[in-house]
N, C-alpha and C positions, 0 to 999 in steps of 0.2 A: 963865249960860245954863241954862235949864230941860231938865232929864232926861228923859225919861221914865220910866214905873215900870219899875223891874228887875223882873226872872224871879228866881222862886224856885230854890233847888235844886234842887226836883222837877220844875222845869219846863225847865230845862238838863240834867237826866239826859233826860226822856226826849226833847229835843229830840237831845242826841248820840245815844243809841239809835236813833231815826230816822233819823238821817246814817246811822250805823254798818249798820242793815237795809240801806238804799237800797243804798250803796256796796257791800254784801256781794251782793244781787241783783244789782248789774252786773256785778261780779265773774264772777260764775256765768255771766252771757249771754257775758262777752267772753270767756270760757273754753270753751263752747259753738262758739261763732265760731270762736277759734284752731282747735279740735278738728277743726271740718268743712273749714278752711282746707287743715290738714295731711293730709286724707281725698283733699280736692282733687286738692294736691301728690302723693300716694303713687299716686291714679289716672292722671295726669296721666303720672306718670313708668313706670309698668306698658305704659300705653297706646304710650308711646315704643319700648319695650324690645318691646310684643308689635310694633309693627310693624317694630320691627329684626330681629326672627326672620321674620315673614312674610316679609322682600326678602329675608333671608336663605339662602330654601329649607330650612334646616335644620326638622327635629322638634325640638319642644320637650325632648324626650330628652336628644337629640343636643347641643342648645345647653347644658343641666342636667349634661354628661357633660363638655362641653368645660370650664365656666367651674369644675368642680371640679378638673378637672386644672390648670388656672391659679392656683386657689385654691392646690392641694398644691404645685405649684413654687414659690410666689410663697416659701411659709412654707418650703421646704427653705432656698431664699436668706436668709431675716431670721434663720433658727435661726443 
């Protein structure tokens, strides 16, 4: 059965280097992507937490004063 003509060596480097570009800019975009995802997530979950204070009645103070003293118990107990 009849070949075709092979590629040179130089023409298999710079064909993997192209892969290798390509791949490395996707890279970057879907790391991009994750990044804004997790921006999403971190708004998303703020958003939660400020409307848990809003029902709350509490000042943000007040809420920042509570969840440290829960912080400082929690760690008396693991000590």
């Amino acid at each position: 059965m009849a070949r075709g003509q092979r590629k040179t060596i130089e023409e298999k480097i710079n064909a993997k280097q192209e892969l290798i570009d390509a791949l490395m800019t996707r890279i970057e975009s879907e790391k991009r992507e994750l990044e804004e995802l997790y921006a999403e997530k971190r708004r998303r979950e703020l958003e939660s937490v400020g409307d848990l204070i809003a029902e709350s009645g509490l000042q943000t103070d007040e809420v920042a004063a509570l969840l440290q003293q829960y912080i400082d118990e929690r760690a008396k107990c693991a000590s």
